[in-house]
mmCIF file of the N, C-alpha and C atoms, coordinates in Angstrom:
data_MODEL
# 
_entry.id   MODEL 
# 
loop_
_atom_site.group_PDB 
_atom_site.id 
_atom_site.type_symbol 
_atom_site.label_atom_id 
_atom_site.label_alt_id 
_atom_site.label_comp_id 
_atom_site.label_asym_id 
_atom_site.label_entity_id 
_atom_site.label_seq_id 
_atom_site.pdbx_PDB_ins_code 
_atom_site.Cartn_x 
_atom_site.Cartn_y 
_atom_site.Cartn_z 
_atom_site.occupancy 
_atom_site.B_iso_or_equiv 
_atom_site.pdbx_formal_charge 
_atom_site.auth_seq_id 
_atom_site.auth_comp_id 
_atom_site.auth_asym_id 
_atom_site.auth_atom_id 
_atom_site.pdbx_PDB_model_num 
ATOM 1   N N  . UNK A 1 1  ? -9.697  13.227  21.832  1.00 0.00 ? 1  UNK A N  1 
ATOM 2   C CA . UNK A 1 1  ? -10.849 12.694  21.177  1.00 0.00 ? 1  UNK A CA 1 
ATOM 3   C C  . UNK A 1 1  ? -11.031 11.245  21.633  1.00 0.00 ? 1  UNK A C  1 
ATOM 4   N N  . UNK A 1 2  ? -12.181 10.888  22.105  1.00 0.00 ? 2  UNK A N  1 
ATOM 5   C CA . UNK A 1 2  ? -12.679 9.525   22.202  1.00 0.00 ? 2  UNK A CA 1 
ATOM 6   C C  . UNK A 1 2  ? -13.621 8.673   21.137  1.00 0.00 ? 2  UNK A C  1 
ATOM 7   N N  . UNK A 1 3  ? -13.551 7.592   21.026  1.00 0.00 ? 3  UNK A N  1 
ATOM 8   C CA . UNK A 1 3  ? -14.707 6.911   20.097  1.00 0.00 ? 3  UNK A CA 1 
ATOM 9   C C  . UNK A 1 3  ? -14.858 5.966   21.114  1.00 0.00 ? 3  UNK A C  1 
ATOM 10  N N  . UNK A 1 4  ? -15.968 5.279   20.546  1.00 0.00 ? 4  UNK A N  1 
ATOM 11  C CA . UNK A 1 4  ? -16.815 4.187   21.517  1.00 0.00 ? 4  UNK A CA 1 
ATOM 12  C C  . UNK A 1 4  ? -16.817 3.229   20.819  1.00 0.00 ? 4  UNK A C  1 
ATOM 13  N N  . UNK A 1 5  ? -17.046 1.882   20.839  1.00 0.00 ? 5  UNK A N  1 
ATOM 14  C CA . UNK A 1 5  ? -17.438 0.633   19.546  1.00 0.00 ? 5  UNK A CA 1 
ATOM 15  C C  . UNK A 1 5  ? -18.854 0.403   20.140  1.00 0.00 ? 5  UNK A C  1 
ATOM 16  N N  . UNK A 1 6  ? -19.612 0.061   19.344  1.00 0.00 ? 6  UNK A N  1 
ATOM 17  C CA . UNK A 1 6  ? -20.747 -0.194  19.317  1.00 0.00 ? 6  UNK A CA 1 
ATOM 18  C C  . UNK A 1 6  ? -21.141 -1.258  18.423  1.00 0.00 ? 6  UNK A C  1 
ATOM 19  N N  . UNK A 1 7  ? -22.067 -2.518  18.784  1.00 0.00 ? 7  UNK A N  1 
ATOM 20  C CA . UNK A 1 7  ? -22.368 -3.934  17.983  1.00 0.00 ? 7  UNK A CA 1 
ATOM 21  C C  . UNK A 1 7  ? -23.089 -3.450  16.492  1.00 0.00 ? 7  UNK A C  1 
ATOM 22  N N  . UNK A 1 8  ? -22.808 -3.783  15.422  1.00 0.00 ? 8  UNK A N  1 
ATOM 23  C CA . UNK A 1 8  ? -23.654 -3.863  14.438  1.00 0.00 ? 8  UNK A CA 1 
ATOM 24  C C  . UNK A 1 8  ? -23.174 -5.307  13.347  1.00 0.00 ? 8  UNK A C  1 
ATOM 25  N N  . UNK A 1 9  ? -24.469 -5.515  13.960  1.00 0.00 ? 9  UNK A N  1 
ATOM 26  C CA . UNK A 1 9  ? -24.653 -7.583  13.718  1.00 0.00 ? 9  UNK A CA 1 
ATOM 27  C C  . UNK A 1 9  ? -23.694 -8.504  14.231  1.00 0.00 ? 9  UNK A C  1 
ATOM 28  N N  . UNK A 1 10 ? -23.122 -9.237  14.148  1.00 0.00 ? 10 UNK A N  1 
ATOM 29  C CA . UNK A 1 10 ? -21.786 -10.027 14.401  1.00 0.00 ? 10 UNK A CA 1 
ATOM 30  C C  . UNK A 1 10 ? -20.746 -9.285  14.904  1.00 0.00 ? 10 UNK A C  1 
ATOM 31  N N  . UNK A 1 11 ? -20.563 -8.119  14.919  1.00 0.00 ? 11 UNK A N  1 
ATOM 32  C CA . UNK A 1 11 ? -19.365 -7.345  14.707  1.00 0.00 ? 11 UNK A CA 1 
ATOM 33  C C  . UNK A 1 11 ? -18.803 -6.181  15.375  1.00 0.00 ? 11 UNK A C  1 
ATOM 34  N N  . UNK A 1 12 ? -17.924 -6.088  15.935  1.00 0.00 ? 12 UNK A N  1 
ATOM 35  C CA . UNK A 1 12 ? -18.011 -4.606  16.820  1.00 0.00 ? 12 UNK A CA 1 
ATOM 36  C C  . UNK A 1 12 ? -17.428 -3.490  16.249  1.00 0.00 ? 12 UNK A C  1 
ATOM 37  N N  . UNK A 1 13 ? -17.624 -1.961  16.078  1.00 0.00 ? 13 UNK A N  1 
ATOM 38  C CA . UNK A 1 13 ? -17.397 -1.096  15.110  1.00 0.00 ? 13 UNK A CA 1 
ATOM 39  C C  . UNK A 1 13 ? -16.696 -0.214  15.904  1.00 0.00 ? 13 UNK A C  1 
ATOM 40  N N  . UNK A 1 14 ? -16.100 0.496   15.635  1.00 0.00 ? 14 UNK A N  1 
ATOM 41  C CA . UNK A 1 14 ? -14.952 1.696   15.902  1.00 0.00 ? 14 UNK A CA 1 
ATOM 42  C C  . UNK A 1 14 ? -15.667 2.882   14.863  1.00 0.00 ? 14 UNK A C  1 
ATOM 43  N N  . UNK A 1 15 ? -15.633 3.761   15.298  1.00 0.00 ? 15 UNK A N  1 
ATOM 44  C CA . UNK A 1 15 ? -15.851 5.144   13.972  1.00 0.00 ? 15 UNK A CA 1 
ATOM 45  C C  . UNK A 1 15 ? -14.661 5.795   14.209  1.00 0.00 ? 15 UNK A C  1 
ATOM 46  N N  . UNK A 1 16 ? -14.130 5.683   12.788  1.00 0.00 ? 16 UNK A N  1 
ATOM 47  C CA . UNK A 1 16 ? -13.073 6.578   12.574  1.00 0.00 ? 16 UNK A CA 1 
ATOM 48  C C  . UNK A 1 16 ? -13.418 8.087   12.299  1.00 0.00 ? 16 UNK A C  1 
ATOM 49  N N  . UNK A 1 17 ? -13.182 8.927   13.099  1.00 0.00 ? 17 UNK A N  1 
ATOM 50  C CA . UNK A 1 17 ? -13.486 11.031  12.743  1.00 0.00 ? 17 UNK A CA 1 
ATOM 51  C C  . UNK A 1 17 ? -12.898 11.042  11.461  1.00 0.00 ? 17 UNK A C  1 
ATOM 52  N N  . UNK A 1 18 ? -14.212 11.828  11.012  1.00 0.00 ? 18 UNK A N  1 
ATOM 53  C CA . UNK A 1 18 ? -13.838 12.370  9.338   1.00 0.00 ? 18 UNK A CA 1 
ATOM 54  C C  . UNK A 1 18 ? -12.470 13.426  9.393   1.00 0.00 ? 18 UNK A C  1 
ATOM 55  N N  . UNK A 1 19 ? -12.122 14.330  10.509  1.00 0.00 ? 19 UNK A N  1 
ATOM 56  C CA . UNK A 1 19 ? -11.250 14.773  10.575  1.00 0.00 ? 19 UNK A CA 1 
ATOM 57  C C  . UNK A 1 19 ? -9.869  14.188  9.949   1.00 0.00 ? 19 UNK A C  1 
ATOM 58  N N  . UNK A 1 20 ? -10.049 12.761  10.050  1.00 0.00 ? 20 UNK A N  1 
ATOM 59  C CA . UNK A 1 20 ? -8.865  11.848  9.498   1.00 0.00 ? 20 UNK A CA 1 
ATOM 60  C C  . UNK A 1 20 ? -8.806  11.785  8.266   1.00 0.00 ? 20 UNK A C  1 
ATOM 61  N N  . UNK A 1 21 ? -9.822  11.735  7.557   1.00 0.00 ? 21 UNK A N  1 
ATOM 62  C CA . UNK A 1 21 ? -9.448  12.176  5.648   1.00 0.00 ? 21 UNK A CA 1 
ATOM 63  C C  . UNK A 1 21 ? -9.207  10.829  4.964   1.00 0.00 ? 21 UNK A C  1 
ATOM 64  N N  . UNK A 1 22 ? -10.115 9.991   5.495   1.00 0.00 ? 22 UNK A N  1 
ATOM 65  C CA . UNK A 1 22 ? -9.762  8.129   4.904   1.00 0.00 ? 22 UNK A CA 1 
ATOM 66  C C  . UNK A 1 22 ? -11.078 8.421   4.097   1.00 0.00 ? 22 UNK A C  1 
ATOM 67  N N  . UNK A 1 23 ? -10.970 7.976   3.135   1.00 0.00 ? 23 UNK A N  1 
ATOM 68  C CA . UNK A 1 23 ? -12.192 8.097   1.742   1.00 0.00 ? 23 UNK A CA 1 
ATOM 69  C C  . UNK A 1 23 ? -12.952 6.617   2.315   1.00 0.00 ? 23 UNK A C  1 
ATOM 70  N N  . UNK A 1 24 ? -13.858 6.436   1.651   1.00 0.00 ? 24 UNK A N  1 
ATOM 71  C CA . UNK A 1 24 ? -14.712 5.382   1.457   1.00 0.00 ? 24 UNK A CA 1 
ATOM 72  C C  . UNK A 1 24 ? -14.346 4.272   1.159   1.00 0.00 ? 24 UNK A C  1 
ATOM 73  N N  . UNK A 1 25 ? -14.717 2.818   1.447   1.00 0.00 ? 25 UNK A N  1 
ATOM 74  C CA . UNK A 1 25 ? -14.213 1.784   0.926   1.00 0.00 ? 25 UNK A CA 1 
ATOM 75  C C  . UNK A 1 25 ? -12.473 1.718   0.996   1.00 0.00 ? 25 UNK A C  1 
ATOM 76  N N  . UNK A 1 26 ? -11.792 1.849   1.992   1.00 0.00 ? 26 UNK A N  1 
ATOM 77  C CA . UNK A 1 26 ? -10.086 2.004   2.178   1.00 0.00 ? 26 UNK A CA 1 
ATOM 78  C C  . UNK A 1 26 ? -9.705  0.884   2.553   1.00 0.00 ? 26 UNK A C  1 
ATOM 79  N N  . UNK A 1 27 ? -9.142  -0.310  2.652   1.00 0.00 ? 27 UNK A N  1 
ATOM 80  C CA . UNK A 1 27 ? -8.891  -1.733  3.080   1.00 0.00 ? 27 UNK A CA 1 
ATOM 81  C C  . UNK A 1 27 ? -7.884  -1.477  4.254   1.00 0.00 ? 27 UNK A C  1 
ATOM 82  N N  . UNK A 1 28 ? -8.328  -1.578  5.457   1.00 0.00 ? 28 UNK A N  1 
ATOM 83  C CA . UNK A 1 28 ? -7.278  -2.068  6.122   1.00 0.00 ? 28 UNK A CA 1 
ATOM 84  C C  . UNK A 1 28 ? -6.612  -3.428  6.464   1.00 0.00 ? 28 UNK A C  1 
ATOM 85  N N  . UNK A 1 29 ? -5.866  -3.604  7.151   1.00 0.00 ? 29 UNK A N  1 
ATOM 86  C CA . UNK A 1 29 ? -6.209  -4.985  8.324   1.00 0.00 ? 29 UNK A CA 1 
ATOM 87  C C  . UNK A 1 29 ? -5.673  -4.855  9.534   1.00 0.00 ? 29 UNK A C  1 
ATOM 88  N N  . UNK A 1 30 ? -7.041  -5.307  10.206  1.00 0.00 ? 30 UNK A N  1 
ATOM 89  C CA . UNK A 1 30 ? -6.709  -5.114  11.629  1.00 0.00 ? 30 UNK A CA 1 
ATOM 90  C C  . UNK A 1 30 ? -5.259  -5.813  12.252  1.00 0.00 ? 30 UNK A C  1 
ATOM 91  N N  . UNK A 1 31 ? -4.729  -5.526  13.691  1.00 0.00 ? 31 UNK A N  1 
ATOM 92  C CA . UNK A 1 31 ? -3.517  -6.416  14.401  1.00 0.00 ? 31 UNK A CA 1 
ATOM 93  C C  . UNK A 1 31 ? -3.953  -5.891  15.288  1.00 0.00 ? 31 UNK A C  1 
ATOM 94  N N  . UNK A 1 32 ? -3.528  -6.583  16.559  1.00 0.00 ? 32 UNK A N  1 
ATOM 95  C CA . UNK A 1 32 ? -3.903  -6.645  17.783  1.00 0.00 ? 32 UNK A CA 1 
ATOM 96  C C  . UNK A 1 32 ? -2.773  -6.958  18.536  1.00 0.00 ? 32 UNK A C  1 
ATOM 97  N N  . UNK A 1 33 ? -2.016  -6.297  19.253  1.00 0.00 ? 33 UNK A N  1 
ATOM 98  C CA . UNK A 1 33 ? -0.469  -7.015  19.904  1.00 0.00 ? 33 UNK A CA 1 
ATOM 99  C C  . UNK A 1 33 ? -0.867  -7.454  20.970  1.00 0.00 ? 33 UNK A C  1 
ATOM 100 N N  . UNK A 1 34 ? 0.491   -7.801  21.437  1.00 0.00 ? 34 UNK A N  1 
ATOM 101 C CA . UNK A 1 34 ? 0.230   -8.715  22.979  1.00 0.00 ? 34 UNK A CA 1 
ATOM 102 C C  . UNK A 1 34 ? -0.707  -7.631  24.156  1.00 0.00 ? 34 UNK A C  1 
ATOM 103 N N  . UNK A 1 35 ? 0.123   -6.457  24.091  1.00 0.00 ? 35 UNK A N  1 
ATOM 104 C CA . UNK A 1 35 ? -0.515  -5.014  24.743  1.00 0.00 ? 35 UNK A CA 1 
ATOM 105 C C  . UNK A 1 35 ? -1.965  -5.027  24.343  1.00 0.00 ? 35 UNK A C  1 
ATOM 106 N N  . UNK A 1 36 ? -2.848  -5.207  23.433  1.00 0.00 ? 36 UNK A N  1 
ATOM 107 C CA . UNK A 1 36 ? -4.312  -5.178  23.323  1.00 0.00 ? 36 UNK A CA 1 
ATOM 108 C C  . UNK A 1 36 ? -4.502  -3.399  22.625  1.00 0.00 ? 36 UNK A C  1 
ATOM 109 N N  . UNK A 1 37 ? -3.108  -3.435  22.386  1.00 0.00 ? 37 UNK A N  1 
ATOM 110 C CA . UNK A 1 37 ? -3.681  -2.309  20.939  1.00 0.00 ? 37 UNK A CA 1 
ATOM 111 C C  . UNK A 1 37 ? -3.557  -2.566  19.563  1.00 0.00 ? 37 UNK A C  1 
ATOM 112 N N  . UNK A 1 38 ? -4.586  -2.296  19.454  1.00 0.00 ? 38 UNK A N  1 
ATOM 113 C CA . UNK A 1 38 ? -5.530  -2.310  17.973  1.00 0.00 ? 38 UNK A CA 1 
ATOM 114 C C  . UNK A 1 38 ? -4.608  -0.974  17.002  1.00 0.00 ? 38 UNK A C  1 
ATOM 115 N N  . UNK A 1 39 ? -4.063  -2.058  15.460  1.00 0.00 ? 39 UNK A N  1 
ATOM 116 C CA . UNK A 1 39 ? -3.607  -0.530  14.585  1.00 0.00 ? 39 UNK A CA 1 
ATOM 117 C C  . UNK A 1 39 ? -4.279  -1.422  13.285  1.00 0.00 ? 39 UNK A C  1 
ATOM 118 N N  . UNK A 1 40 ? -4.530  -0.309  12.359  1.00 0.00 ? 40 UNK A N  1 
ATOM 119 C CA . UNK A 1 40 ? -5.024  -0.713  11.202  1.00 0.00 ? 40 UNK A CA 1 
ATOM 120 C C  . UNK A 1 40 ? -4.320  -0.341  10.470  1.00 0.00 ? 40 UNK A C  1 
ATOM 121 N N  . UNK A 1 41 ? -3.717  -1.258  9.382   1.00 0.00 ? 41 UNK A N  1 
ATOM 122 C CA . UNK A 1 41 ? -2.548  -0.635  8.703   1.00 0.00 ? 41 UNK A CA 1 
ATOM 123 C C  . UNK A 1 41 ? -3.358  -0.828  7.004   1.00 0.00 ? 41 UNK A C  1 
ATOM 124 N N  . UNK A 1 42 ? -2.952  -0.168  6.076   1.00 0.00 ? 42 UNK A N  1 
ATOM 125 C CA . UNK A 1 42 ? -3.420  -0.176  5.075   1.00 0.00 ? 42 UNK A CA 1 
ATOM 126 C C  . UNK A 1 42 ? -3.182  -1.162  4.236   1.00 0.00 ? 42 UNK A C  1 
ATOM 127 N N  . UNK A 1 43 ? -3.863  -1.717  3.532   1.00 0.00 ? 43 UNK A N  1 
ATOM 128 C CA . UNK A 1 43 ? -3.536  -2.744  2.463   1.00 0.00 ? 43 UNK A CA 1 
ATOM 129 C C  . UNK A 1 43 ? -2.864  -2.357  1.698   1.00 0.00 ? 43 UNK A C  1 
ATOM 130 N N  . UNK A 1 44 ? -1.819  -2.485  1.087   1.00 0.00 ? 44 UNK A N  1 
ATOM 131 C CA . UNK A 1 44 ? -0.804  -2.107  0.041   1.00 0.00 ? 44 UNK A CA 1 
ATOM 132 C C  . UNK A 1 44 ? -0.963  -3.595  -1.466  1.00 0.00 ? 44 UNK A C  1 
ATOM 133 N N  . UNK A 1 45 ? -1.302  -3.098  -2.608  1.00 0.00 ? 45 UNK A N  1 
ATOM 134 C CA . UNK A 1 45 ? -1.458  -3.974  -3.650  1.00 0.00 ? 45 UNK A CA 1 
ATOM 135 C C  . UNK A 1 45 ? -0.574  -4.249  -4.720  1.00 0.00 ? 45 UNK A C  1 
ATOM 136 N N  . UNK A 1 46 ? 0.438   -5.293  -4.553  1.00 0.00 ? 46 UNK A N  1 
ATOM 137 C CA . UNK A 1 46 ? 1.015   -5.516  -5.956  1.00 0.00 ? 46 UNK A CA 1 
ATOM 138 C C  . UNK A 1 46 ? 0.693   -4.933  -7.254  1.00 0.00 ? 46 UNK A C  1 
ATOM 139 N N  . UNK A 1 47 ? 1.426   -3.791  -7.629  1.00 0.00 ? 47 UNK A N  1 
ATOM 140 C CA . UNK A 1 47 ? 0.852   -2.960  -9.143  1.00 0.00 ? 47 UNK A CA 1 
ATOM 141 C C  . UNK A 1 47 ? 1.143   -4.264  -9.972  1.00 0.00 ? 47 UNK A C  1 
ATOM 142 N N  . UNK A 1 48 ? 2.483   -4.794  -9.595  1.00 0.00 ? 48 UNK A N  1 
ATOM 143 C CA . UNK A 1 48 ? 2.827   -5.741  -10.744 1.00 0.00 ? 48 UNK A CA 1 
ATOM 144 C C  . UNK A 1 48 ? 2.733   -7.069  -10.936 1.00 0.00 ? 48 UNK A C  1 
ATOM 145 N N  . UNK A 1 49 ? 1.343   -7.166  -10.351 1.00 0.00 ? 49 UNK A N  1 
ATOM 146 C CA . UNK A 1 49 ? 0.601   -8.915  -10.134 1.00 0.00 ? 49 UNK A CA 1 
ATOM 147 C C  . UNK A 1 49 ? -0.253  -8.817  -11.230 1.00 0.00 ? 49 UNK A C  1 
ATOM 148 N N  . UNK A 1 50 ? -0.551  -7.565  -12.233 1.00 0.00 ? 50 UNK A N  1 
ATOM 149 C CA . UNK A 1 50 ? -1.592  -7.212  -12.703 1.00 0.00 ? 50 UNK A CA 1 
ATOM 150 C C  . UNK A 1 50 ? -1.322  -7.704  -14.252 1.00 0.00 ? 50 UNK A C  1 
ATOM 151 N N  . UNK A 1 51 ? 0.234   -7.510  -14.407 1.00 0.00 ? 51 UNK A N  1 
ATOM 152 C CA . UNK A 1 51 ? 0.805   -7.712  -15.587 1.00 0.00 ? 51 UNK A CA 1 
ATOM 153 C C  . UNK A 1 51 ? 1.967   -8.669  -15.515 1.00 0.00 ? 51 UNK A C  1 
ATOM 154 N N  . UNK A 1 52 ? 1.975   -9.389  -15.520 1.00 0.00 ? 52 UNK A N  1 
ATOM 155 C CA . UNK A 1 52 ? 3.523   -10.167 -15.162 1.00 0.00 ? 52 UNK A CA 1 
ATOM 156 C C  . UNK A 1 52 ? 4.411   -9.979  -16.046 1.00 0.00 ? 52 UNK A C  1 
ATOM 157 N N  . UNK A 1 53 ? 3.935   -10.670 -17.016 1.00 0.00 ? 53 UNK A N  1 
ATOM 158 C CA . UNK A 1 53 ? 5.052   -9.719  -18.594 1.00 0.00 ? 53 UNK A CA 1 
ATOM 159 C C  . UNK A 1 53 ? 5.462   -8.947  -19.058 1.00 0.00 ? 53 UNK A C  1 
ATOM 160 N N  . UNK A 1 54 ? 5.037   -7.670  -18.087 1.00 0.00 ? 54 UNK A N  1 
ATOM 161 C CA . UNK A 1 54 ? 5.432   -5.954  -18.777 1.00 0.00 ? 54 UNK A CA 1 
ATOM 162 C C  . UNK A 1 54 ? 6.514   -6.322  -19.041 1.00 0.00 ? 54 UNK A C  1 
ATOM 163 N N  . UNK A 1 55 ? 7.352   -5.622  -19.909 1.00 0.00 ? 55 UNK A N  1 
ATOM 164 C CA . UNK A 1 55 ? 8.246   -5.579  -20.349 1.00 0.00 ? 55 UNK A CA 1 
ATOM 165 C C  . UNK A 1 55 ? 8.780   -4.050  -20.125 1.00 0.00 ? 55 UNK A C  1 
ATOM 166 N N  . UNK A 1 56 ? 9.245   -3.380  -19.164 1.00 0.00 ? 56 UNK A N  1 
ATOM 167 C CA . UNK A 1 56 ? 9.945   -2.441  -19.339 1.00 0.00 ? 56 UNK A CA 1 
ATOM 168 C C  . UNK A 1 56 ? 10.863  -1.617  -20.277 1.00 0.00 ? 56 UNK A C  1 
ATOM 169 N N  . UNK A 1 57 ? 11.698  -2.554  -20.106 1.00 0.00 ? 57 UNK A N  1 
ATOM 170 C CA . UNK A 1 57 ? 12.845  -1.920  -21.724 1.00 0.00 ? 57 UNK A CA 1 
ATOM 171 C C  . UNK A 1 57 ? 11.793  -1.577  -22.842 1.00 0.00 ? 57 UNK A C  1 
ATOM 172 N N  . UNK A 1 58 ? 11.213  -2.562  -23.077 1.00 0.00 ? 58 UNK A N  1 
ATOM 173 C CA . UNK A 1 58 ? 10.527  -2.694  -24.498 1.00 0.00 ? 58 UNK A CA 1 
ATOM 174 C C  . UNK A 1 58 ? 9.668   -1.358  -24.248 1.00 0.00 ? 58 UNK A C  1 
ATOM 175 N N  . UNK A 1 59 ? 8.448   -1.485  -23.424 1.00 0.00 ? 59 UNK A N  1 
ATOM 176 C CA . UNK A 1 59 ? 7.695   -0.009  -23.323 1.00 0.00 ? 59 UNK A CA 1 
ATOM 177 C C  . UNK A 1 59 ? 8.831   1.082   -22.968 1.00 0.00 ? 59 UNK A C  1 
ATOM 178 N N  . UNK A 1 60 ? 10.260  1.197   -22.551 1.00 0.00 ? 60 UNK A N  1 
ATOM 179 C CA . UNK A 1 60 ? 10.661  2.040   -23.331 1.00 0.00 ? 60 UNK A CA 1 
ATOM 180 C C  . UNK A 1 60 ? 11.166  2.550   -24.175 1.00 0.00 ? 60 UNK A C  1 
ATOM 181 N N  . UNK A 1 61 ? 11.409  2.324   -24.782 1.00 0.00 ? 61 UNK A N  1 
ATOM 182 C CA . UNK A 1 61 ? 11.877  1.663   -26.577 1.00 0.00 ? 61 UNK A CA 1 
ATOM 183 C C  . UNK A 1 61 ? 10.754  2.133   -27.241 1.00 0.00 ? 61 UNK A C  1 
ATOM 184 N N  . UNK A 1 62 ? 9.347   1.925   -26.851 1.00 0.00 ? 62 UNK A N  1 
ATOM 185 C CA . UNK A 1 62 ? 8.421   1.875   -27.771 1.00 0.00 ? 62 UNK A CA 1 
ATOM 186 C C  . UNK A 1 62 ? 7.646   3.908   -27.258 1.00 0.00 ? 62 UNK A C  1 
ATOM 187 N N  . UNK A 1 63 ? 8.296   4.412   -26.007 1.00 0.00 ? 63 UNK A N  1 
ATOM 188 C CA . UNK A 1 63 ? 7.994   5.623   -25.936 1.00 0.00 ? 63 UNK A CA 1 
ATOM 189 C C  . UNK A 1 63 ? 9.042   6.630   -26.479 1.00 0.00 ? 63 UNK A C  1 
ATOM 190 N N  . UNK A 1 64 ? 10.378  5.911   -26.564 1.00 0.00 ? 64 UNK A N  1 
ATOM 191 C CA . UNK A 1 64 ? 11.387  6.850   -26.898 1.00 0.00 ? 64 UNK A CA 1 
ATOM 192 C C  . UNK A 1 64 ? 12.115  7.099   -25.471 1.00 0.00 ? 64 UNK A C  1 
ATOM 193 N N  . UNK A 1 65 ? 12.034  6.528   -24.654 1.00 0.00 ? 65 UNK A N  1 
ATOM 194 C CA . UNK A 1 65 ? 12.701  7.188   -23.369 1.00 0.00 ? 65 UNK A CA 1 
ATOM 195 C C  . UNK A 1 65 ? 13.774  6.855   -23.440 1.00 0.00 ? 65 UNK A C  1 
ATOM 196 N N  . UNK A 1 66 ? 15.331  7.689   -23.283 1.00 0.00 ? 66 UNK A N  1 
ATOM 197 C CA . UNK A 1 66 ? 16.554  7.002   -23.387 1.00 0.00 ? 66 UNK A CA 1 
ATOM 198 C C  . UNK A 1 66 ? 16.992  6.220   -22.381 1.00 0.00 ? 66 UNK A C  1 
ATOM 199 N N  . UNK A 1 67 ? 17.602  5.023   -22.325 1.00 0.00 ? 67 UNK A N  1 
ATOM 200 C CA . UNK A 1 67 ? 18.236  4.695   -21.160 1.00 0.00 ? 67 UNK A CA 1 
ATOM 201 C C  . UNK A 1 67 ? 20.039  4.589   -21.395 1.00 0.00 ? 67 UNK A C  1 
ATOM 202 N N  . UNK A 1 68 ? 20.981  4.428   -21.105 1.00 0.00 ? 68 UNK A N  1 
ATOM 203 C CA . UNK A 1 68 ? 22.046  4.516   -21.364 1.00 0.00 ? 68 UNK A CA 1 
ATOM 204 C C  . UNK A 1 68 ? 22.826  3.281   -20.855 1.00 0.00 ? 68 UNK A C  1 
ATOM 205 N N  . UNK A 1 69 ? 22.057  2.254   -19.953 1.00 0.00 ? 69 UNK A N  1 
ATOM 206 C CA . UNK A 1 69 ? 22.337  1.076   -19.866 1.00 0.00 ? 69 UNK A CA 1 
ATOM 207 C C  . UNK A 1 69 ? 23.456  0.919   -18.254 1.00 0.00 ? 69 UNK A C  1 
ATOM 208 N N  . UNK A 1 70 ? 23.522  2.454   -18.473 1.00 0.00 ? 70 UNK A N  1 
ATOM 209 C CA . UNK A 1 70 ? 24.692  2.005   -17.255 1.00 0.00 ? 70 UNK A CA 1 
ATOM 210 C C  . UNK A 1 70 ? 24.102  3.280   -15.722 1.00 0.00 ? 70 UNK A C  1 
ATOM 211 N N  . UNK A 1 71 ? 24.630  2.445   -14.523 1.00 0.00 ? 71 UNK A N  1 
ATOM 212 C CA . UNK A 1 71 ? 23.788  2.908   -13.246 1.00 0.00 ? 71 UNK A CA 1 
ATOM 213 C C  . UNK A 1 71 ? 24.253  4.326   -13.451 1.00 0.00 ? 71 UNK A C  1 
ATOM 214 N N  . UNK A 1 72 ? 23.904  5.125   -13.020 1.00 0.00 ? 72 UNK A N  1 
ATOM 215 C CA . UNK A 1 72 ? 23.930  6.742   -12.634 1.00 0.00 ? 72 UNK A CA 1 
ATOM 216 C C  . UNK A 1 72 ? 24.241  6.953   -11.294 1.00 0.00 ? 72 UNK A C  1 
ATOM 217 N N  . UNK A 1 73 ? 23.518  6.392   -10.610 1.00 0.00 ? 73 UNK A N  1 
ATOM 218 C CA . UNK A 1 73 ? 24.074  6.482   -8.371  1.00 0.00 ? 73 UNK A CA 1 
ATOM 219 C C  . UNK A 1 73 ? 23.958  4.915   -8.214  1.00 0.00 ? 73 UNK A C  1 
ATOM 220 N N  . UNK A 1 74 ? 22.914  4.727   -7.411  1.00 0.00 ? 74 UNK A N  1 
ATOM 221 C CA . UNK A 1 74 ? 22.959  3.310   -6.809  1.00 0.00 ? 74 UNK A CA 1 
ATOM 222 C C  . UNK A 1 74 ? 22.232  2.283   -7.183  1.00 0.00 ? 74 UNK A C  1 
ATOM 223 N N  . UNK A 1 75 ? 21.130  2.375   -8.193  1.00 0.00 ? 75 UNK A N  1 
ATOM 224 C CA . UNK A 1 75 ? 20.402  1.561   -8.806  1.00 0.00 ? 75 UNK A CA 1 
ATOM 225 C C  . UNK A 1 75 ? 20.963  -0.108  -8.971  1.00 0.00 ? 75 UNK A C  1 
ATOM 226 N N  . UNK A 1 76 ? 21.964  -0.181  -8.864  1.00 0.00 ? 76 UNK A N  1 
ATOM 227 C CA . UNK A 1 76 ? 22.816  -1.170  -8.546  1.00 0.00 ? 76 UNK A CA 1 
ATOM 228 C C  . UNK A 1 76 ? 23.311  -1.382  -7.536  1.00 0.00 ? 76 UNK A C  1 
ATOM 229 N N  . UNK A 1 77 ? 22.233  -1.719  -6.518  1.00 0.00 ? 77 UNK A N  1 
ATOM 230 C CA . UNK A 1 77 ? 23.173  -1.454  -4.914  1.00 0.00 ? 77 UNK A CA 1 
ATOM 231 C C  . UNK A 1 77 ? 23.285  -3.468  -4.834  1.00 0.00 ? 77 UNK A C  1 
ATOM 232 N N  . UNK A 1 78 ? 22.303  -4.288  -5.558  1.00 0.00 ? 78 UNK A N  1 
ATOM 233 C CA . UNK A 1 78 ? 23.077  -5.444  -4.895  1.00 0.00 ? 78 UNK A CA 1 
ATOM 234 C C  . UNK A 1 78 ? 24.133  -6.352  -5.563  1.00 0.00 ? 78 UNK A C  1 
ATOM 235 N N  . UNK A 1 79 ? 24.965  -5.145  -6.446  1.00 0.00 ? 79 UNK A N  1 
ATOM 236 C CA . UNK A 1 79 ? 26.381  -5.783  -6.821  1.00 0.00 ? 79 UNK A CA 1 
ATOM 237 C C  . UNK A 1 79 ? 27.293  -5.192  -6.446  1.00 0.00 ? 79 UNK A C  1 
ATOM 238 N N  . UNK A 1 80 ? 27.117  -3.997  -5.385  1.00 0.00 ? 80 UNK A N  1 
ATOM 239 C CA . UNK A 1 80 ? 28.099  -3.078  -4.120  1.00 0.00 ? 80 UNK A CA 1 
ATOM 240 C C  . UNK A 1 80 ? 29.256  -3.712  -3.806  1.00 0.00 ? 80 UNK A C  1 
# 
């Protein structure tokens, strides 16, 4: 499969094939390496910039979820 870029206003466009399954409005950001290939990697968003204070324990405490306080496998890997 080939695509072409073509100018629309300021800007040069790539069409991505619907075959690819990227919904509407998807954030990438472009990179460009030394080689002159182009990858668009996806924006990935801090869930937890949204709330700074969650409180974990507490929301679970307040659902009933048990915790038992102590690791199960590795959940503690940086006191290894």
């Amino acid at each position: 499969m080939t695509v072409k870029t073509r100018r629309q206003g300021n800007s040069i466009m790539v069409t991505i094939p619907a075959s690819f399954n990227i919904g509407e409005n998807v954030e990438f950001e472009p990179i460009k390496d030394e080689n002159g290939v182009i990858s668009l990697l996806p924006v990935r968003h801090n869930i937890y910039t949204a709330e700074s204070n969650y409180d974990l324990r507490k929301a679970m405490e307040e659902e009933n979820i048990g915790d038992n306080g102590t690791p199960v496998g590795r959940e503690d890997i940086w006191n290894d």
